[in-house]
PAZAPA-4460 file (N, C-alpha, C; in steps of 0.05 Angstrom, whole numbers, plus 32768, in hexadecimal, padded with zeros to 4 digits):
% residues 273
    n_x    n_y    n_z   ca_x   ca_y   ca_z    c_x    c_y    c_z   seq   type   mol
   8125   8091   817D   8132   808A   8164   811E   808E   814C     1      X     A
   812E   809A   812F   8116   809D   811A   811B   8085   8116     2      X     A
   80FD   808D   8106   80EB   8066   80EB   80E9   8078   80D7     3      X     A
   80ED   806B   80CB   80F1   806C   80A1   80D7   805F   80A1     4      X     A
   80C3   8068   8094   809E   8065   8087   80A5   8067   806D     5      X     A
   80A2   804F   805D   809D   8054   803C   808B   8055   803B     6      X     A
   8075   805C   801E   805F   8051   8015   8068   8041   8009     7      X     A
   806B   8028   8018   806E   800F   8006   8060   7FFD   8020     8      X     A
   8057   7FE0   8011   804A   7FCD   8024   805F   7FC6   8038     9      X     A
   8060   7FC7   8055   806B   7FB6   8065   8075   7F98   8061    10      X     A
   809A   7F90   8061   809F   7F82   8065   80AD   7F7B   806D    11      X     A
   80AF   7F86   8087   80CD   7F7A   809D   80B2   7F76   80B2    12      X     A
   80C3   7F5C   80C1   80B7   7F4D   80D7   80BA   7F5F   80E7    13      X     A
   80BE   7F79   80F7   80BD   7F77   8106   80A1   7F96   8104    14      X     A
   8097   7F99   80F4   8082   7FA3   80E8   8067   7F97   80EF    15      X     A
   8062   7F79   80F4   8053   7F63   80F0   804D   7F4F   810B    16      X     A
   8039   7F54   8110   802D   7F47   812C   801D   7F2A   8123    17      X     A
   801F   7F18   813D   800F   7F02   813A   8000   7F05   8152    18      X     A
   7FE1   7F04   814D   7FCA   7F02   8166   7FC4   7EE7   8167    19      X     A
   7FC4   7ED7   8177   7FB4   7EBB   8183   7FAB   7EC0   819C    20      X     A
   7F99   7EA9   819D   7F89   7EA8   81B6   7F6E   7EB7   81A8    21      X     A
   7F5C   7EBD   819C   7F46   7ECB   818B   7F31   7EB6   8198    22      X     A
   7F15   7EC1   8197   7F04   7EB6   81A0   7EF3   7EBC   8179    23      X     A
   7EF1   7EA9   8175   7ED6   7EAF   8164   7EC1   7ECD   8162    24      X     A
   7EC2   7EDA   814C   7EA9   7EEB   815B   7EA4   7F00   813F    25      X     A
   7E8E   7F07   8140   7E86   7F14   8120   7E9A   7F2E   8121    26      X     A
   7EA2   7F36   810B   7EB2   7F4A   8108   7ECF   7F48   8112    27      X     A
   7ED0   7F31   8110   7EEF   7F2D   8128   7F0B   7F45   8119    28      X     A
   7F10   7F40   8102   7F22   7F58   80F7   7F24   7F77   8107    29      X     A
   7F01   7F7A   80FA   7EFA   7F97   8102   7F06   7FA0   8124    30      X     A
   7EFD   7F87   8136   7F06   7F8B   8154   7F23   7F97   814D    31      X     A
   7F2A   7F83   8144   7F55   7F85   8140   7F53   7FA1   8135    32      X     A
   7F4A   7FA8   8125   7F4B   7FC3   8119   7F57   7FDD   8126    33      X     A
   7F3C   7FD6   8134   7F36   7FF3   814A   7F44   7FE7   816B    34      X     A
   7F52   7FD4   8172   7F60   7FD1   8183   7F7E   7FDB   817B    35      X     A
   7F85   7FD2   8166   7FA8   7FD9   8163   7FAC   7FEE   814A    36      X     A
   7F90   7FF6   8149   7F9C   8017   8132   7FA0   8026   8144    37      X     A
   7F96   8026   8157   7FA6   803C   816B   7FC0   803D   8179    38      X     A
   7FC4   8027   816B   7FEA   802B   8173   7FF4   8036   8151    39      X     A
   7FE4   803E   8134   7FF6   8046   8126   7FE4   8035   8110    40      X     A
   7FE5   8041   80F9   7FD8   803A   80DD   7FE2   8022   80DE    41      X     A
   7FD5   8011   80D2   7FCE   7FF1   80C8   7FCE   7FF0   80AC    42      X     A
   7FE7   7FE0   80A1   7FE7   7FD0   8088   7FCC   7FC6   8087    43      X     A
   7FCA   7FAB   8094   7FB7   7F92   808C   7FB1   7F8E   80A9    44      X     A
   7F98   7F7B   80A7   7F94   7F6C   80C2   7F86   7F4D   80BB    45      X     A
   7F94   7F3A   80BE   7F7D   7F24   80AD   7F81   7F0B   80CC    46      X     A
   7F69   7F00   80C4   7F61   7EEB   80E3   7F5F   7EE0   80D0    47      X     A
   7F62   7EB9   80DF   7F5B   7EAB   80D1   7F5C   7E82   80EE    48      X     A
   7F4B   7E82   80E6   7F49   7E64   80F6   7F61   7E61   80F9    49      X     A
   7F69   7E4F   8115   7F7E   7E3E   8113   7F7F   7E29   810D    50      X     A
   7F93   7E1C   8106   7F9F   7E06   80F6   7F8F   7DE6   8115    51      X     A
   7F81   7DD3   8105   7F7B   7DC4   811A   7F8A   7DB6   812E    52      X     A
   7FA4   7DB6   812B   7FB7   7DB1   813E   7FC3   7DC2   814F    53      X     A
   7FB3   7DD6   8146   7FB5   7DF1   815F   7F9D   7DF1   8171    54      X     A
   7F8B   7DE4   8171   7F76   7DEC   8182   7F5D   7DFE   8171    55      X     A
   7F43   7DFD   8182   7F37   7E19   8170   7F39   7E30   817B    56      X     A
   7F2C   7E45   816F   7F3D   7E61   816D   7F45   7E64   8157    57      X     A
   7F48   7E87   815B   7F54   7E90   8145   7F72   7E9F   814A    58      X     A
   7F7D   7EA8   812F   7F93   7EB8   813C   7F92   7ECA   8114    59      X     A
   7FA4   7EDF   8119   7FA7   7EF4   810E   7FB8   7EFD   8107    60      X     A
   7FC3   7F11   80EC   7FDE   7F1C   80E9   7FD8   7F32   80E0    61      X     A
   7FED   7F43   80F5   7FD7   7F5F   80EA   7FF8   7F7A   80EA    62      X     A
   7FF9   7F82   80D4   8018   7F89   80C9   800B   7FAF   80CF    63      X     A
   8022   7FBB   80DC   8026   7FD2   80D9   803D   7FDE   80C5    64      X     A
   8036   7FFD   80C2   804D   8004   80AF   8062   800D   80C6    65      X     A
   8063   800C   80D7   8079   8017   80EA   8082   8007   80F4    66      X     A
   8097   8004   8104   80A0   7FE3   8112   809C   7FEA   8128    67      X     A
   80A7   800E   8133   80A1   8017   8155   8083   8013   8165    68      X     A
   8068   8016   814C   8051   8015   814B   804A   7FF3   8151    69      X     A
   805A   7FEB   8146   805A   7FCA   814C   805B   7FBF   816A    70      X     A
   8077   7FC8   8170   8079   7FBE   8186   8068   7FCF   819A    71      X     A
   8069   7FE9   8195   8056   7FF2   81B3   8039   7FDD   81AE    72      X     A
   802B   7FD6   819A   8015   7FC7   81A3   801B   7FBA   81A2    73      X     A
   802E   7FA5   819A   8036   7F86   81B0   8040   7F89   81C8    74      X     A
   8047   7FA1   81D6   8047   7FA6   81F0   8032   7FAC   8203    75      X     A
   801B   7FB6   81F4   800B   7FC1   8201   7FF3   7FAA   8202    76      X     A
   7FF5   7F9C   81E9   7FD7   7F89   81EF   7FD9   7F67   81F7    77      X     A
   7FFA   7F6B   81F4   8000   7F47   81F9   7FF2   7F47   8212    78      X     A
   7FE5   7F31   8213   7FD9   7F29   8235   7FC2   7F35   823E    79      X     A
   7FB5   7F40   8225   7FA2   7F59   8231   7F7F   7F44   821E    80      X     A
   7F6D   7F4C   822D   7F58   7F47   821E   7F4A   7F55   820D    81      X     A
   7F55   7F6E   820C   7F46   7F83   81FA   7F27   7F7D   81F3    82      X     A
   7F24   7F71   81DC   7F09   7F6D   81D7   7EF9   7F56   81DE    83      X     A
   7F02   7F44   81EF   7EF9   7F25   81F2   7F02   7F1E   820C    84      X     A
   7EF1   7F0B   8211   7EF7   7F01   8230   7F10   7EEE   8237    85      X     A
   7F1D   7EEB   8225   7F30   7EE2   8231   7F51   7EEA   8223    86      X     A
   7F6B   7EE3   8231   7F82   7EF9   8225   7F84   7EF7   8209    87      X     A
   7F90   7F06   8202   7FA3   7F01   81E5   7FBE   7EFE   81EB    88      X     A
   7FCC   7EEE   81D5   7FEB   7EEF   81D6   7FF3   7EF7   81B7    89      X     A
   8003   7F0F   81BE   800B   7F20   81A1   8024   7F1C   81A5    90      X     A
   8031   7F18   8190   8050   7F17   8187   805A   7F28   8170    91      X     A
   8072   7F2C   8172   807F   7F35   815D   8088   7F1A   8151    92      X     A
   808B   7F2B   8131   8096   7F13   8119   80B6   7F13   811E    93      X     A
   80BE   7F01   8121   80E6   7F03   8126   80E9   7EFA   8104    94      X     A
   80E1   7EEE   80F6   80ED   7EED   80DC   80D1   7ED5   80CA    95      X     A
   80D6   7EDD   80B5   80C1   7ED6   8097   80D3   7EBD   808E    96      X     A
   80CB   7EA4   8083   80D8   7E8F   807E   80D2   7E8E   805E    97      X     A
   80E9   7E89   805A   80E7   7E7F   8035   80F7   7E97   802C    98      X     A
   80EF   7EA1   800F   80FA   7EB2   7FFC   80EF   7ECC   8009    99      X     A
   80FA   7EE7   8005   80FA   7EFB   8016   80E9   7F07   7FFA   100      X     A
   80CB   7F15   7FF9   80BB   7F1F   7FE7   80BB   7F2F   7FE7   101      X     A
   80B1   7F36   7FC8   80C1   7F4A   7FBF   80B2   7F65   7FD2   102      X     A
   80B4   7F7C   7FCC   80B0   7F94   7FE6   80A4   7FA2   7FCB   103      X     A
   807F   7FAA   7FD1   8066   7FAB   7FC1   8067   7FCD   7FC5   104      X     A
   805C   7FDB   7FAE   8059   7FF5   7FB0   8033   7FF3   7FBD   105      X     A
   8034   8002   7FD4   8017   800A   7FDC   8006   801C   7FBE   106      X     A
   7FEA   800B   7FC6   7FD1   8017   7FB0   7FD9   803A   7FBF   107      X     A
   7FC2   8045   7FB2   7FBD   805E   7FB7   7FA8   8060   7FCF   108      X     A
   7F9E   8055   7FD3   7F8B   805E   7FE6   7F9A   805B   7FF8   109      X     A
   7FA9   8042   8002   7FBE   803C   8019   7FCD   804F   801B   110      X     A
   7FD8   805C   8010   7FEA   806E   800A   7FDD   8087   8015   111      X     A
   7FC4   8092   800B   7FAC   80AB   800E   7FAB   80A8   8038   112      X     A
   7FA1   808E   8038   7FA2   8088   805C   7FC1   808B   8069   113      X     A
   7FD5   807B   805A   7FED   8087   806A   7FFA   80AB   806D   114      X     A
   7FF2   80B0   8053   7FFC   80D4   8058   7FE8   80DE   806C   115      X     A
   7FCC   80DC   806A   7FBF   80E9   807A   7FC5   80E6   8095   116      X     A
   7FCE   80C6   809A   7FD7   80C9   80B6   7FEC   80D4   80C8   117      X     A
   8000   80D4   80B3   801F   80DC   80BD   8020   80FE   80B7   118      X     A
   8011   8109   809C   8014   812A   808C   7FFD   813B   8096   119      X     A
   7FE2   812F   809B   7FCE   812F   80AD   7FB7   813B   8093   120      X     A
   7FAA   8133   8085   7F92   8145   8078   7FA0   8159   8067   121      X     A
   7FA7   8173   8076   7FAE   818E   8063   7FCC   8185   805A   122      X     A
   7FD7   8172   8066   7FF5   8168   805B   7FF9   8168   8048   123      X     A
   7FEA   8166   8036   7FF9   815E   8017   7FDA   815E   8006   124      X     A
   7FE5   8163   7FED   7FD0   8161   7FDD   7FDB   8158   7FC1   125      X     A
   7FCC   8156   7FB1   7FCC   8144   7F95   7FBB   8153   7F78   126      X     A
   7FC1   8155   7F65   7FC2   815D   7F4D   7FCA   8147   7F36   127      X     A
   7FB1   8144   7F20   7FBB   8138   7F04   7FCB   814B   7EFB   128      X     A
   7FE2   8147   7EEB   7FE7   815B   7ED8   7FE1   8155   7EC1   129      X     A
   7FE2   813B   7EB9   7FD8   8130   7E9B   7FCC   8112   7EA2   130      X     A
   7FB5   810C   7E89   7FA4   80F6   7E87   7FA7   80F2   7E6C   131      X     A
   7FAF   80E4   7E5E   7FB6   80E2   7E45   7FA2   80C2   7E3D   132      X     A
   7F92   80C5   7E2E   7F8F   80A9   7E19   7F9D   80A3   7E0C   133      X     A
   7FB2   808C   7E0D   7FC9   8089   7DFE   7FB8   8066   7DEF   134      X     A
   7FAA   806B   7DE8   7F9D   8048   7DE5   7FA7   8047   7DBE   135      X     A
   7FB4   8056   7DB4   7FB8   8057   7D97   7FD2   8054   7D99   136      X     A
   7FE4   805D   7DB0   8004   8058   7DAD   800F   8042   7DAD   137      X     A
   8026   8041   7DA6   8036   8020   7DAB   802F   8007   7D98   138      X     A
   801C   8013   7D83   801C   8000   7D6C   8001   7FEE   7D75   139      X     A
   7FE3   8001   7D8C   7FD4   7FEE   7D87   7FBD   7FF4   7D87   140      X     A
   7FBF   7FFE   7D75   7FA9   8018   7D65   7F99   8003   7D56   141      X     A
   7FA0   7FEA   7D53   7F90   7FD4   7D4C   7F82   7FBF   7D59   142      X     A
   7F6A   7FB5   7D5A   7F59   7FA6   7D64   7F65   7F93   7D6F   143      X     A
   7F6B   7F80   7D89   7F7C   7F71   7D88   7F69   7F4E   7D8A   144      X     A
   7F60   7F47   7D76   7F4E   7F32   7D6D   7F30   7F45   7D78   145      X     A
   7F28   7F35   7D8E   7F08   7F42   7D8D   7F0D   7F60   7DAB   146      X     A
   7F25   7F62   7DA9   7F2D   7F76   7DCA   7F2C   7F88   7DBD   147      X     A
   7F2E   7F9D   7DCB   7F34   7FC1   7DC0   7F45   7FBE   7DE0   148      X     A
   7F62   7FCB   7DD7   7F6C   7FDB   7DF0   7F68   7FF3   7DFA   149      X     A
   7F60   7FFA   7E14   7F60   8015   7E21   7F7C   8016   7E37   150      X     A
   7F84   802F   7E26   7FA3   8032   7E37   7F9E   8051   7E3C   151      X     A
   7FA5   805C   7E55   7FAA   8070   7E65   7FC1   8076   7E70   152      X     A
   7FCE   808C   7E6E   7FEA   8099   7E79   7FE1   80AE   7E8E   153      X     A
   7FF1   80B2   7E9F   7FDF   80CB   7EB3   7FFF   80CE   7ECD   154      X     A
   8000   80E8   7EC9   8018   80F4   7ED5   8002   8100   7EF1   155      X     A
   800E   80FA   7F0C   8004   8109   7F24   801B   8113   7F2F   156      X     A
   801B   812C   7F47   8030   8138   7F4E   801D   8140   7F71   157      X     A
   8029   8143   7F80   8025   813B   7F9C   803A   8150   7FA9   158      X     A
   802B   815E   7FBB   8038   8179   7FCE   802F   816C   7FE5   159      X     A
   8048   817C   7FF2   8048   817B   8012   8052   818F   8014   160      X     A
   803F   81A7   801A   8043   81BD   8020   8059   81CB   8033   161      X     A
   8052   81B8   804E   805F   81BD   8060   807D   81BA   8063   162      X     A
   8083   81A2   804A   809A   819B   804F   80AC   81A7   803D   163      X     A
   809D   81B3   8023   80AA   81B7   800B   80B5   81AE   7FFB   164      X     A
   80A5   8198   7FFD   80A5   8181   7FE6   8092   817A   7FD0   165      X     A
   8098   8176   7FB4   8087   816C   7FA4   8093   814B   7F91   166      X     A
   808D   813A   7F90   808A   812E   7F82   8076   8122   7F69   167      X     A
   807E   8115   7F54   8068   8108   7F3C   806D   80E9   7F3A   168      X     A
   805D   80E0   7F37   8058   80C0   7F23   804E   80CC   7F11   169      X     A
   8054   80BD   7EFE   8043   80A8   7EE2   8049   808E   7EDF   170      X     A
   8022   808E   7ED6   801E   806D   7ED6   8013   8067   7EBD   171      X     A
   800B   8053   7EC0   8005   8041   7E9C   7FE7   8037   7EA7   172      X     A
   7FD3   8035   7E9D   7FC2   8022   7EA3   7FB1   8016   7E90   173      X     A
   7FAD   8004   7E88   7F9E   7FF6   7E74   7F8C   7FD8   7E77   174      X     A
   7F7A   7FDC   7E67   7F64   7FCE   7E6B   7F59   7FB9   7E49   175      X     A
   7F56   7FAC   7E48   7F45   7F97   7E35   7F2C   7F99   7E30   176      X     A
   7F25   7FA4   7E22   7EFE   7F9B   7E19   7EF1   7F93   7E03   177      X     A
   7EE4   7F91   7E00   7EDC   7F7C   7DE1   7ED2   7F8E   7DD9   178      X     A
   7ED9   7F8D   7DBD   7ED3   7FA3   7DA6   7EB6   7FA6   7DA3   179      X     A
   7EA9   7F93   7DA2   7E8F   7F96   7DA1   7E7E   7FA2   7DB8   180      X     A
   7E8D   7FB0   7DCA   7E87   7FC4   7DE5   7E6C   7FE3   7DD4   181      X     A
   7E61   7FE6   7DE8   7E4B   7FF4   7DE4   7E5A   800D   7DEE   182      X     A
   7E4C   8024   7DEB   7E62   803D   7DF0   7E5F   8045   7E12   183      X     A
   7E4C   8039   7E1A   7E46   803D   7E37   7E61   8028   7E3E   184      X     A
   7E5E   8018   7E43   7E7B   7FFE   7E3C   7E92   8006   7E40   185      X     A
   7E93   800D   7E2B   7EB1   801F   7E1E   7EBD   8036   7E32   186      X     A
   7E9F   8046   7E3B   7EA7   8062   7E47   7EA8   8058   7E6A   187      X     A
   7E98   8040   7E73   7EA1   8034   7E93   7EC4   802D   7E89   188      X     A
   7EC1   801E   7E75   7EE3   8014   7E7A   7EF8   8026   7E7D   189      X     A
   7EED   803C   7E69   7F04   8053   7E68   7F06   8062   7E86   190      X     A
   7EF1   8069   7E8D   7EEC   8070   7EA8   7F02   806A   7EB9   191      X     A
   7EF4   8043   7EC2   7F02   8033   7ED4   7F24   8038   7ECB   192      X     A
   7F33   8038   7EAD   7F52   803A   7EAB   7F57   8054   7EAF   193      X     A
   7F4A   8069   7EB2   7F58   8085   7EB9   7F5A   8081   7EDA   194      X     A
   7F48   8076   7EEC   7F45   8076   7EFF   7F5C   806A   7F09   195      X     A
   7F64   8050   7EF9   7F79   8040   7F01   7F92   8049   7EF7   196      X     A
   7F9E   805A   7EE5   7FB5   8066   7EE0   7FB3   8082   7EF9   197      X     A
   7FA6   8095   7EFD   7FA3   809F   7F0B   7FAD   8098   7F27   198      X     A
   7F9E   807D   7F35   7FAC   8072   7F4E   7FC4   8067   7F4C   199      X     A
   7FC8   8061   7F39   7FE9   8058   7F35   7FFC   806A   7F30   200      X     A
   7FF3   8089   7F27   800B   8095   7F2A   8006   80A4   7F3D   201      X     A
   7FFB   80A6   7F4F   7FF6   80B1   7F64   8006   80A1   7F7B   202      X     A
   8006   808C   7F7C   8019   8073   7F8A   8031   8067   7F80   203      X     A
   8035   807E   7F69   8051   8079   7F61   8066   8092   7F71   204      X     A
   8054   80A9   7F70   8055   80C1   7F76   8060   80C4   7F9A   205      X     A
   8051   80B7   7FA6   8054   80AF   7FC6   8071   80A6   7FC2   206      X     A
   8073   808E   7FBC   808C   8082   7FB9   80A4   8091   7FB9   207      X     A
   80A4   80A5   7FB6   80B5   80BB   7FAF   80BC   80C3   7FD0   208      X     A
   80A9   80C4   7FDB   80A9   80D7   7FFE   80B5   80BE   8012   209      X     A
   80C6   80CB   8025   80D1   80B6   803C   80C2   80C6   8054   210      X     A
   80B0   80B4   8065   80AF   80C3   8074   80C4   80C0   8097   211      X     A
   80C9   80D1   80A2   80DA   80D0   80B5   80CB   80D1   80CD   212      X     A
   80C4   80B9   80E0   80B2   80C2   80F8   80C1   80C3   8113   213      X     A
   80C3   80DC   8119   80DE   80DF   8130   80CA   80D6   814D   214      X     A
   80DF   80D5   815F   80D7   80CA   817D   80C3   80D5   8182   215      X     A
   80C3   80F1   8186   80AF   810C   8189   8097   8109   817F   216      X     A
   808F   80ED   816B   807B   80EA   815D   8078   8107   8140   217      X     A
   808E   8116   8140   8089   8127   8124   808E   8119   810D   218      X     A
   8091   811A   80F6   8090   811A   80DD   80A6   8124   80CE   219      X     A
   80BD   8121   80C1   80C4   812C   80AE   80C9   811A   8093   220      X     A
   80CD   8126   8079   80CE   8115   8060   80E7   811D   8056   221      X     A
   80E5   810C   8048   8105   810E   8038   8106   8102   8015   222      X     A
   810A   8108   8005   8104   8106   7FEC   811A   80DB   7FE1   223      X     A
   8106   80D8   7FD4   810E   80B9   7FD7   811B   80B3   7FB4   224      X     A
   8131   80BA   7FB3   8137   80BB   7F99   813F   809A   7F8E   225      X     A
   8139   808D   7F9B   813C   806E   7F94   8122   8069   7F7D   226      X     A
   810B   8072   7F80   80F7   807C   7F72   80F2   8088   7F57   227      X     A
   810C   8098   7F57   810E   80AD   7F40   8108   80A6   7F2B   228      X     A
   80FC   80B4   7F11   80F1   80A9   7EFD   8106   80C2   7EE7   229      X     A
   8105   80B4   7ECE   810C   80C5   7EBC   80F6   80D8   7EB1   230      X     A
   80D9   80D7   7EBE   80D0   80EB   7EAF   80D6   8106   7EC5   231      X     A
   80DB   8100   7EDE   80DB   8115   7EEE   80E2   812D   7EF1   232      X     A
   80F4   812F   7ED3   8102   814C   7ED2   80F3   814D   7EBC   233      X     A
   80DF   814C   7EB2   80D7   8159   7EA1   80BE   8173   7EA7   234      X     A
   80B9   8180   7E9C   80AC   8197   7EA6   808C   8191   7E9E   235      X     A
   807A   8198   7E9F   8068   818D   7EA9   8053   818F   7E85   236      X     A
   8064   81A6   7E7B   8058   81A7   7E51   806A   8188   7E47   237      X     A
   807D   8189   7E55   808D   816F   7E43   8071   8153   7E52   238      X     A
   8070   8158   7E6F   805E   813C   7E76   8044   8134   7E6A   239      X     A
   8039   814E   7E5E   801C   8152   7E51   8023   814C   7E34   240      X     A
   8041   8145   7E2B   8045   813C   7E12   8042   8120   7E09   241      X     A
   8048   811D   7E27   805A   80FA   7E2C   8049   80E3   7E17   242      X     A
   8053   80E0   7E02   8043   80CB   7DF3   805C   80AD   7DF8   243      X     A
   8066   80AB   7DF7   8080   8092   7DF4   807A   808B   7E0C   244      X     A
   805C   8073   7E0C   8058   8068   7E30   8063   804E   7E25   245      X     A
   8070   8047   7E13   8082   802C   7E10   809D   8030   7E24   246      X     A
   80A5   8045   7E2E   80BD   8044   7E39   80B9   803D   7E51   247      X     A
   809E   804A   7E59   809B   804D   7E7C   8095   8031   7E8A   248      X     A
   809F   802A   7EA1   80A1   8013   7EAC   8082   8010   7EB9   249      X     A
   8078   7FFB   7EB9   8058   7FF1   7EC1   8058   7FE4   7EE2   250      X     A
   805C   7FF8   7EFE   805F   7FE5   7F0D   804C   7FDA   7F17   251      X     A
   804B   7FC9   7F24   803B   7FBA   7F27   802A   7FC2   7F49   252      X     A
   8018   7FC7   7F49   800A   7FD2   7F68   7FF8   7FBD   7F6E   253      X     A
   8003   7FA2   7F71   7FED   7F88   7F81   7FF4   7F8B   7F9A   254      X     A
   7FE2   7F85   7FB3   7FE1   7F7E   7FC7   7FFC   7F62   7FCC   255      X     A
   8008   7F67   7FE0   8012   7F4A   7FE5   7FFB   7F34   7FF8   256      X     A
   8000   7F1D   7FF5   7FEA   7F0A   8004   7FFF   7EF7   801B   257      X     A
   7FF0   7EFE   802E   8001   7EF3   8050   7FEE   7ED6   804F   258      X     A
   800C   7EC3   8051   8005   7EB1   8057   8006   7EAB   8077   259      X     A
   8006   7EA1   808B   8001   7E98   80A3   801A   7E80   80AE   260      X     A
   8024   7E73   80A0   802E   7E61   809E   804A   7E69   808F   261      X     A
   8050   7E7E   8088   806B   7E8F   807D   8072   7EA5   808F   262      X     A
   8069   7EA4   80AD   806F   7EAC   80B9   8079   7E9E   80DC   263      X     A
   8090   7E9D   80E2   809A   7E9A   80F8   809F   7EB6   8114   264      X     A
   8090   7EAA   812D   808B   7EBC   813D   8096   7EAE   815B   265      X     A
   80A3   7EC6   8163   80B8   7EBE   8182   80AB   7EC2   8197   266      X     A
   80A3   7EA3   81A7   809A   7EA8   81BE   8097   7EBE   81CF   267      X     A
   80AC   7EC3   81D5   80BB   7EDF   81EB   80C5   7EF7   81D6   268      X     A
   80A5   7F0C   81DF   80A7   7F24   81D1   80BF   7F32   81CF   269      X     A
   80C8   7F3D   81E0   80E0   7F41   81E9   80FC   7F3D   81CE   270      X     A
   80F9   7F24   81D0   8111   7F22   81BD   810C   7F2B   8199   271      X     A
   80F7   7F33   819D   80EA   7F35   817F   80F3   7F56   817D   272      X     A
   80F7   7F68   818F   80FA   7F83   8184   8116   7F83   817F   273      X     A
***
């Protein structure tokens, strides 16, 4: 059966493993790492003490982007000692308690590791088309008390050769610095906001691609027009025009944060797929 792969953060339970039974031990993540990336790219992996009415030990939640990738390593390592002398017990997540959150667009680098894994290296590649200093538009071409704003616009466009696909983002990025900034100052900050409009439309850009991972383990994509932007029909002299960044929407690319305790997990693996 196909899986639907967004570049978006994982959030269906059944994406999302719980490890207990952990022995203490330096690098404990890193173990988890390189034990269950080999069932399939890794969102997150975070350990953390157990609660004192659990005993000591540790246990872990460690989220894939695939759900099939899920369960083969909760099949393969429940009961197993992999890195430590004594078992582990891994579960699948059967369901998240509380308000259902909201579903986070992946940074760019996350995004850079998921294509490479699924499109492979020569899969796809990436192009600015425009970098624009827009820090004078929108009416704030003025000091704002002791701040100076630095605002950046920056259009990216993303091939997949193989598939015959291209998509673009544009992103917004902006930064605060005090006017009384030295030009060394001024030119790190500007730096650091091209860098950061740049990754954001680059991860707006992803957003665009579905990837399809069939039984066979191949690959196909499919264009994700839920995504679609109004600049996208524009041709690429109109995107190098683009001054009106008051229209364009600012999304937001934070990490989500796993709590431990907002998650409910079913004894008997089994019933979790």
């Amino acid at each position: 059966m196909a899986e639907l792969v967004e570049f978006r953060v994982p959030a269906g339970s059944a994406q999302t493993l719980l490890v207990w039974g952990l022995e203490p031990e330096p690098g404990l993540e890193r173990s988890l790492f390189s034990a269950f990336s080999r069932f399939g790219p890794l969102y997150s992996v975070r350990a953390r003490r157990n609660a004192a009415v659990a005993g000591p030990g540790y246990c872990a939640v460690i989220k894939f982007y695939s759900a099939g990738d899920a369960s083969r390593a909760q099949r393969a390592c429940d009961g197993q000692r992999l890195f430590q002398k004594s078992p582990l017990k891994v579960c699948v997540c059967t369901k998240q308690k509380g308000f259902q959150q909201k579903v986070l667009a992946l940074g760019s680098n996350k995004c850079q590791e998921l294509a490479n894994h699924y499109l492979g290296f020569n899969g796809w590649s990436s192009r600015i088309i425009t970098l624009q200093n827009v820090s004078g538009f929108g009416g704030e071409n003025e000091e704002l008390g002791r701040m100076l704003p630095v605002k950046y616009l920056c259009a990216v466009e993303v091939t997949l050769p193989k598939h015959g696909m291209c998509t673009r983002g544009v992103a917004l990025a902006k930064a605060d610095i005090e006017s009384s900034a030295d030009s060394l100052e001024l030119l790190t900050a500007r730096r650091r906001v091209q860098k950061l409009a740049a990754g954001r439309a680059l991860a707006s850009a992803f957003q665009k691609i579905l990837l399809i991972v069939l039984e066979n383990g191949k690959v196909a994509v499919e264009y994700n027009s839920f995504h679609e932007e109004p600049t996208d029909c524009l041709t690429e002299e109109e995107l190098k025009g683009l001054v009106q960044v008051n229209e364009l929407p600012l999304e937001q690319f934070d990490l989500e944060e796993e709590v431990l305790s907002d998650l409910s997990f079913d004894d008997e693996p089994g019933d979790a797929i």
